[in-house]
C-alpha positions in Angstrom: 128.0 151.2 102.0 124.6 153.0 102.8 124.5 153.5 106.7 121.4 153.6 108.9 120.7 156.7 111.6 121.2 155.9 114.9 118.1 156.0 116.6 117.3 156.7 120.3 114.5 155.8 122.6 112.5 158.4 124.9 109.5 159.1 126.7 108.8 155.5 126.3 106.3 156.1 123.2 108.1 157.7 120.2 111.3 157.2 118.5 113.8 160.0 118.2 116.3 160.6 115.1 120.6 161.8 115.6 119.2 165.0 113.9 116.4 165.6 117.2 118.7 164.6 119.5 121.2 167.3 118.6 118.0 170.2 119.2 117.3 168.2 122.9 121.5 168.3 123.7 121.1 172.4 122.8 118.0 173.0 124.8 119.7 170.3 127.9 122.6 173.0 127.5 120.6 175.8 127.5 119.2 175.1 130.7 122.1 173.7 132.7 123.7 176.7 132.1 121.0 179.7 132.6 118.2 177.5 134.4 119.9 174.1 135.9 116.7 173.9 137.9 114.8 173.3 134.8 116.7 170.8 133.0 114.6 168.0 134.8 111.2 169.3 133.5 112.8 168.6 130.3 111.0 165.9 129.5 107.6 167.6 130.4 108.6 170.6 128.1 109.2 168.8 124.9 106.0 166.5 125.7 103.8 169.3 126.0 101.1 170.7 123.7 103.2 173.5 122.5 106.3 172.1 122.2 105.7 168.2 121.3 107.3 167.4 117.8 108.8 171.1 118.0 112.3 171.2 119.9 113.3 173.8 117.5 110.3 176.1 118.3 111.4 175.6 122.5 115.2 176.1 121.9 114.2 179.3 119.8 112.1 180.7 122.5 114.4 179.6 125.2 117.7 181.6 123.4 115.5 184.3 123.5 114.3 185.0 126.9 117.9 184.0 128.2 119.5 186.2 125.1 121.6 183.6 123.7 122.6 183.6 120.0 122.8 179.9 118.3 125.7 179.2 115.9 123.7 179.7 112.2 125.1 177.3 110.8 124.4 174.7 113.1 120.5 175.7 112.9 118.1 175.1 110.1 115.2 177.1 109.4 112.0 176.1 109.8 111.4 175.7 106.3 114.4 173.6 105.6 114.1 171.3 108.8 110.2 170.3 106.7 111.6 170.0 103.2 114.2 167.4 105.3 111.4 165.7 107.2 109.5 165.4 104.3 112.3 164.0 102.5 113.1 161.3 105.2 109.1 160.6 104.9 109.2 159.5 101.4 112.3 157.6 101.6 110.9 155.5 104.9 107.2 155.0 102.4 109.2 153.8 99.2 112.0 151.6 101.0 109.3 149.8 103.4 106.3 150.2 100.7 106.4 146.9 98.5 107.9 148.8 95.8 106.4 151.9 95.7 108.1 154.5 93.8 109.3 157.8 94.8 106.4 159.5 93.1 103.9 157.1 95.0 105.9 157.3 98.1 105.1 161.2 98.1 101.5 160.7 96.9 101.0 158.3 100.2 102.7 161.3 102.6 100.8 164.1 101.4 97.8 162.1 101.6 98.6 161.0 105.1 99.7 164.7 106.3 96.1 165.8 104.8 94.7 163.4 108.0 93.2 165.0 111.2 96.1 162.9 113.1 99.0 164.5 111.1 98.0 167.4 109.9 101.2 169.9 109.7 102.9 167.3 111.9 105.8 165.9 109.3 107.9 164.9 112.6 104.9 162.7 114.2 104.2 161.1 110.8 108.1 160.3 110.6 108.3 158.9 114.5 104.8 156.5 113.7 106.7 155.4 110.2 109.9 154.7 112.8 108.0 153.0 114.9 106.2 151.1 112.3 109.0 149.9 110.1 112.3 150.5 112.9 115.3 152.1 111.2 115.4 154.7 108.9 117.7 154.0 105.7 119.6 157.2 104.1 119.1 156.0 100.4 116.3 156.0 98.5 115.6 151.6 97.0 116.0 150.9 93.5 112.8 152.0 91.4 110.3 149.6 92.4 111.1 149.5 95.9 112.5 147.3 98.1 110.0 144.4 99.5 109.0 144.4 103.1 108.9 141.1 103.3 112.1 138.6 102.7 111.9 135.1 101.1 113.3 132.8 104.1 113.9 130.0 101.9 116.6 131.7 99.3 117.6 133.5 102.7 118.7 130.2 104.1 120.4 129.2 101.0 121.9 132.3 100.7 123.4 131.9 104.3 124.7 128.6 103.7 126.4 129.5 100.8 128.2 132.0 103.1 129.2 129.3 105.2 130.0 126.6 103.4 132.0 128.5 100.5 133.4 131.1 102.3 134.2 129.5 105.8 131.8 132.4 107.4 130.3 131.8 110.9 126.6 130.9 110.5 125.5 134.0 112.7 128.1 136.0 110.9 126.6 135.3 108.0 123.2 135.3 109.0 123.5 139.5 110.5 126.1 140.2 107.1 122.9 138.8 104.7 120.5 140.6 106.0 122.0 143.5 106.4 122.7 143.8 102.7 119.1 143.5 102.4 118.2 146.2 104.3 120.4 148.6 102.7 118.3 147.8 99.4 120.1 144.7 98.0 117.9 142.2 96.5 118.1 138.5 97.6 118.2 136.9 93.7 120.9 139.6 93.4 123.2 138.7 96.0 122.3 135.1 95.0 123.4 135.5 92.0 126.6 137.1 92.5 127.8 134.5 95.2 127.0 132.1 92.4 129.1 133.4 90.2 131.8 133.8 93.1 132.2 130.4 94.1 130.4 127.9 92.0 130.6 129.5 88.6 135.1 129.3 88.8 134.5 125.2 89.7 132.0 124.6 87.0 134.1 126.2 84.7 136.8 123.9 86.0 135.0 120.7 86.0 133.0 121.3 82.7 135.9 123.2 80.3 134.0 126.1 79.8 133.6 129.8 80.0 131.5 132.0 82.5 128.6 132.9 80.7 128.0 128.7 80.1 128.6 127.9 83.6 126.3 130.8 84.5 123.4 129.1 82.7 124.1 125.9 83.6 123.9 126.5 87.6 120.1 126.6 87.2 119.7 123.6 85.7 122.5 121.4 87.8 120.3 122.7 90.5 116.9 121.6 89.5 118.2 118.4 89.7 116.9 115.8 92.3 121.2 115.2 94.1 121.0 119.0 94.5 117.4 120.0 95.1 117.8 123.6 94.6 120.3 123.6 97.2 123.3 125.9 95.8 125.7 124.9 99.0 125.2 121.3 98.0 126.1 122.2 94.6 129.3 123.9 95.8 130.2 120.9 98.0 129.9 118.4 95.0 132.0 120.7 92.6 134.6 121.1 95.2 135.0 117.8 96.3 135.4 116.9 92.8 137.7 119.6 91.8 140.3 118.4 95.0 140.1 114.4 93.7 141.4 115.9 90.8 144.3 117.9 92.6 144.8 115.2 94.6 145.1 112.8 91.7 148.0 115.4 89.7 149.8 115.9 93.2 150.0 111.5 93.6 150.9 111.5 89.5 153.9 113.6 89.4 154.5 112.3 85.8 151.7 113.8 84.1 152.3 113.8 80.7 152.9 117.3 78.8 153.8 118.4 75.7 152.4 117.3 72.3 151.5 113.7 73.7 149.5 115.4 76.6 147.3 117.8 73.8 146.8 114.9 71.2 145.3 112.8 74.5 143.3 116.0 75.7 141.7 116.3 72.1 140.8 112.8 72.1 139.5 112.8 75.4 137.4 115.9 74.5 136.3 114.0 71.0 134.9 110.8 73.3 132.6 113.3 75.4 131.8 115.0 73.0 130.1 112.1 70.9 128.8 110.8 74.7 127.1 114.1 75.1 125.4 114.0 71.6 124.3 110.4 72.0 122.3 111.5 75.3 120.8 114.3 73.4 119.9 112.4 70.6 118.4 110.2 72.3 116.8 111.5 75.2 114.3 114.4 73.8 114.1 117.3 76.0 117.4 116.5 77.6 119.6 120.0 77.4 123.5 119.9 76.5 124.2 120.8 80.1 122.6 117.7 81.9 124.0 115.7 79.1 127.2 117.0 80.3 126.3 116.7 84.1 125.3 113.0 83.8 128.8 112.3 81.5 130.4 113.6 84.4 128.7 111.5 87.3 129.1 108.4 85.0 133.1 109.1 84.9 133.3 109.4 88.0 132.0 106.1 88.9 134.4 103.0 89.5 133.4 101.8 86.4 134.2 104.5 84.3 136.8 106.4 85.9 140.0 104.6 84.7 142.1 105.9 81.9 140.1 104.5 79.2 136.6 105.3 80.7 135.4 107.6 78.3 135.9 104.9 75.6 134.2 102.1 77.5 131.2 104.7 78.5 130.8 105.6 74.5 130.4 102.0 73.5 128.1 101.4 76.8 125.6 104.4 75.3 126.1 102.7 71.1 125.2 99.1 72.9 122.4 100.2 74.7 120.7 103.2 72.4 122.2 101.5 68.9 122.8 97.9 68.9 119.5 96.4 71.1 120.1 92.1 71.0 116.6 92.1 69.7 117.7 94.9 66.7 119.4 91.9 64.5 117.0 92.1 61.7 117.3 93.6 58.4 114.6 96.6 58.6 116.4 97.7 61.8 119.2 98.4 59.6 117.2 100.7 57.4 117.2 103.4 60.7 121.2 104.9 61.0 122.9 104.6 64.7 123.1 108.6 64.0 119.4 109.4 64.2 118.2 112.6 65.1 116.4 113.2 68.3 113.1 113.9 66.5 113.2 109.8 65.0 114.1 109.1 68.8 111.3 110.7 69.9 109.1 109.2 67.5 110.6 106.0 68.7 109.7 106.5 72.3 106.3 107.6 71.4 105.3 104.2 69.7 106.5 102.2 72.4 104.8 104.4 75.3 101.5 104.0 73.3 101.8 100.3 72.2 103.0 97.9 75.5 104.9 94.9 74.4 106.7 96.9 71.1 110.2 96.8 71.3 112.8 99.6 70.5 113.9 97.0 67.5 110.1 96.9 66.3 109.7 100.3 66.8 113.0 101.7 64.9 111.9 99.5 62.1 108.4 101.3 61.9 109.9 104.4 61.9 112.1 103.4 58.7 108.7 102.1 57.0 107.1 105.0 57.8 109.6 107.4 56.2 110.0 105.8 53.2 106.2 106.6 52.1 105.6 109.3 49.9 103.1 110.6 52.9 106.2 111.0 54.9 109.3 111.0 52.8 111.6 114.1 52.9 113.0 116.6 54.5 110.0 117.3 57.0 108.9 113.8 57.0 110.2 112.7 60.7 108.6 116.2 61.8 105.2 115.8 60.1 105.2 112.1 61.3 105.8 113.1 64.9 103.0 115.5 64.5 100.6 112.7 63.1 101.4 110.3 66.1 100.9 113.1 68.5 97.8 113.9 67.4 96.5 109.5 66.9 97.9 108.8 70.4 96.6 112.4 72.2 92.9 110.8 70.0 93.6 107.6 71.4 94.9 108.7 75.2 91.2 111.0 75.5 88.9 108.0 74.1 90.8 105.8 76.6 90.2 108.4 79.6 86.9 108.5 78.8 86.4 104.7 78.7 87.9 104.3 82.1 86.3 107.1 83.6 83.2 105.6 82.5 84.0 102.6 84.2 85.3 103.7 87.3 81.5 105.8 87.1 79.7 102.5 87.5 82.0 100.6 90.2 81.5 104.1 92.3 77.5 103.3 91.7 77.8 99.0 92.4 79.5 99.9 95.5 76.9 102.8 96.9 74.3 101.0 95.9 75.5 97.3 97.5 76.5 99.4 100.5 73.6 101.5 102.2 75.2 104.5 103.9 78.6 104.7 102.0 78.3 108.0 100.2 79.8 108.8 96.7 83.1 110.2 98.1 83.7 107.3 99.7 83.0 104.8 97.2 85.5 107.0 94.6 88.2 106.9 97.7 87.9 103.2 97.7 87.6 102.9 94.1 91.1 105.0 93.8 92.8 102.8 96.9 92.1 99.6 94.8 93.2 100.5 91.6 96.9 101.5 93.0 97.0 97.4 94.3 99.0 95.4 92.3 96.1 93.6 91.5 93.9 96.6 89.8 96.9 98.6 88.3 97.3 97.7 85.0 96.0 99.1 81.9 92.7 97.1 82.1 92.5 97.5 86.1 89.3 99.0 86.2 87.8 96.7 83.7 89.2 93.3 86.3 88.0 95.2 89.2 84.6 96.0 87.9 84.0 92.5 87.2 85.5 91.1 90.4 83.1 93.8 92.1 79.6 92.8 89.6 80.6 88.8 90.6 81.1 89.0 94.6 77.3 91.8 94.7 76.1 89.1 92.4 77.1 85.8 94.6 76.0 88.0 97.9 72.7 89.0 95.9 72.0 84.6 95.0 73.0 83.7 99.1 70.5 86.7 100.2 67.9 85.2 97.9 68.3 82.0 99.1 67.8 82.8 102.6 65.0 84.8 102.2 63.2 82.0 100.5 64.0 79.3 103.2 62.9 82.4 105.7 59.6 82.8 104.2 58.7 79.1 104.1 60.0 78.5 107.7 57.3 81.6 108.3 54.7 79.5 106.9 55.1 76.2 108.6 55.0 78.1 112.0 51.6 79.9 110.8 50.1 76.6 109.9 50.6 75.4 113.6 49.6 78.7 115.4 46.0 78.1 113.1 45.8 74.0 113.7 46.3 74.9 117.6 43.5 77.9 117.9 40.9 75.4 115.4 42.0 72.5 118.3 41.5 74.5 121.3 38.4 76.6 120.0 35.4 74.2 119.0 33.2 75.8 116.3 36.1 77.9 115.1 36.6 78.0 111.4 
């Protein structure tokens, strides 16, 4: 365990090491025994012009005039007490320098000692770094340094892991955290090995396998959405799980052993394992692990967590990813209950791009498909999931375009219907709209457009109408104004 020198506070502007404060008890000494009426100008002394940042240089000149000899060993030369300050310099740079390395750490101090303010001052450089930073740590970081700053979020988690896994006081494990921190342990690192403390053993439990598979399958369990990145939450599942299952052996006392016991265990295993490849195969992208994860959560639930759950689960997955009501034709047949996840993926890519296809349909275009000499073979499957890719990615821009194009003219029927609504605005409105139930289906903009193009065109007819009637009421009132002046004016025109 590194430790951290004790520091001490004095003259209210500086901080001062154990290794200074052993110099001041010598010259305190000194003076209490050949001068006790100058041990309260102490302070004055050492803050002095001649003697600030030099104790050594005062106690010397003090055991001189008073003619008292200083155990050597307990006094470094000049020289030596430097090359130690130095030292301490570069150790304070590189631990609190973002990881700057030993060689960079030394580069920074001799550049900062060239400085007016710290020229041939090592000790004021050291007390501004103390003051700077706070403590001083006795070991130099790993190369690279260790950051100033501390990630509060994997802090937290850290912490709670403490608390929740290893029954810690929150406080407790708040100070013990950050203390390993500051004596040069990473965060990830001590992450990491409290992962593979407590949650790593339960996985292993829980899952049936060894550490380096529970290892990697920690990050993933905790990307999902139940856990949110949360590793205490992990830990509380796993363990709540792993005591329903010592609960359930300590209500069973019978629990079968022997021969029996291993032929159901290696059936049991069998089921999951077929569960697990059926959620691979059909799911592209999905990894063993959260295969495995979801088996689990699935067992556990009160409709498959009986004795023959597993069972009832794997014909569940066959009835819903193999046997479809509407796959009853004889094409369907043509694609095996077996296929590989890159037919399932080809599957899933027809139906995304065509609304209305069925998994039936789209199985049975698949088996068409494959049996073309384009696509029949080995790499068929692969170079028809490229094909599709690259039709639908065609398709997917032409159809961004279109509807971009679209949403282009309802942003220009709506500024120019509505004087004083600016562009960002109109888009706003036009985004609002299409996220109704009414506007947002695949031909959304096209219905909205229209509905927009009818109600300008309805208030365009009603505006037209009233300005006719206006301008012929106009004229009727003009014609009287003229018959009145023509009455009441003889001779005029």
């Amino acid at each position: 365990k590194a430790t951290v020198s004790v520091l001490y506070w004095t003259r209210g502007d500086r901080w001062m090491t154990t290794g200074e404060d052993e110099l001041h008890r010598k010259i305190r000494e000194l003076l209490e025994a050949h001068a006790p009426s100058q041990v309260a100008k102490l302070p004055l002394l050492l803050g002095s012009d001649a003697f600030k940042d030099r104790p050594q240089k005062l106690l010397t000149m003090l055991q001189k005039k008073y003619n008292v000899k200083d155990v050597p060993e307990q006094t470094k030369p000049i020289e030596a007490e430097t090359d130690d300050l130095r030292e301490r310099i570069v150790r304070m740079i590189a631990f609190y320098g973002k990881g700057k390395t030993k060689a960079e750490a030394a580069s920074q101090m001799e550049k900062l000692l060239a400085t007016e303010r710290f020229r041939n001052k090592e000790q004021a450089l050291l007390d501004s770094l103390l003051k700077k930073y706070g403590p001083e740590p006795d070991v130099f970081p790993a190369e690279g340094g260790a950051p100033a700053a501390v990630d509060e979020k994997m802090l937290t988690e850290v912490t709670g892991l403490m608390v929740t896994a290893g029954g810690v006081d929150e406080s407790d494990a708040r100070i013990t955290v950050e203390r390993a921190v500051s004596e040069g342990i990473p965060l990830p690192t001590l992450r990491a090995q409290l992962l593979e403390r407590w949650v790593a053993p339960l996985l292993m439990k829980a899952n049936g396998v060894g550490m380096s598979e529970a290892l990697a399958q920690i990050p993933l369990l905790l990307e999902a959405p139940t856990f949110s990145g949360d590793p205490s939450r992990l830990y509380t599942f796993l363990a709540s799980r792993d005591a329903k299952q010592q609960a359930a052996k300590t209500i069973s006392p019978l629990h079968p052993t022997g021969p029996t016991a291993d032929l159901q265990q290696h059936h049991a295993d069998e089921l999951k394992s077929q569960i697990i490849k059926i959620i691979t195969d059909n799911n592209p992208g999905r990894t063993e692990a959260e295969a495995r994860f979801q088996m689990t959560k699935l067992l556990e639930t009160d409709r498959y967590s009986g004795e023959h759950g597993a069972q009832a689960l794997l014909e569940a997955l066959k009835e819903k990813y193999y046997h479809a009501p509407e796959a009853n034709n004889a094409e369907t047949a043509k694609v095996p209950n077996d296929a590989g996840p890159i037919k399932a993926e080809i599957v899933k890519l027809i139906i995304d791009n065509n609304p209305g296809r069925t998994k039936a349909e789209a199985r049975s275009q698949v088996a068409k498909l494959l049996e073309t000499d384009r696509y029949k073979g080995d790499d068929g499957a692969e170079a028809l999931l490229e094909a599709l890719k690259e039709k639908y990615s065609k398709a997917s821009d032409t159809k961004a375009e279109e509807a971009n194009e679209i949403k282009a003219q309802i942003v220009k029927l709506i500024t120019d219907n509505n004087p004083g609504r600016t562009e960002a605005e109109a888009r706003s409105q036009v985004a609002k709209l299409l996220e109704t139930d009414r506007y947002s289906g695949e031909h959304g903009a096209e219905a909205l457009l229209e509905a927009l193009k009818e109600k300008y065109s309805q208030a365009k007819g009603a505006g037209d109408a009233r300005a006719t009637k206006e301008a012929s009421d106009s004229r009727h009132i003009k014609a009287q104004i003229v018959k009145l002046i023509v009455d009441n004016n003889p001779g005029r025109t």
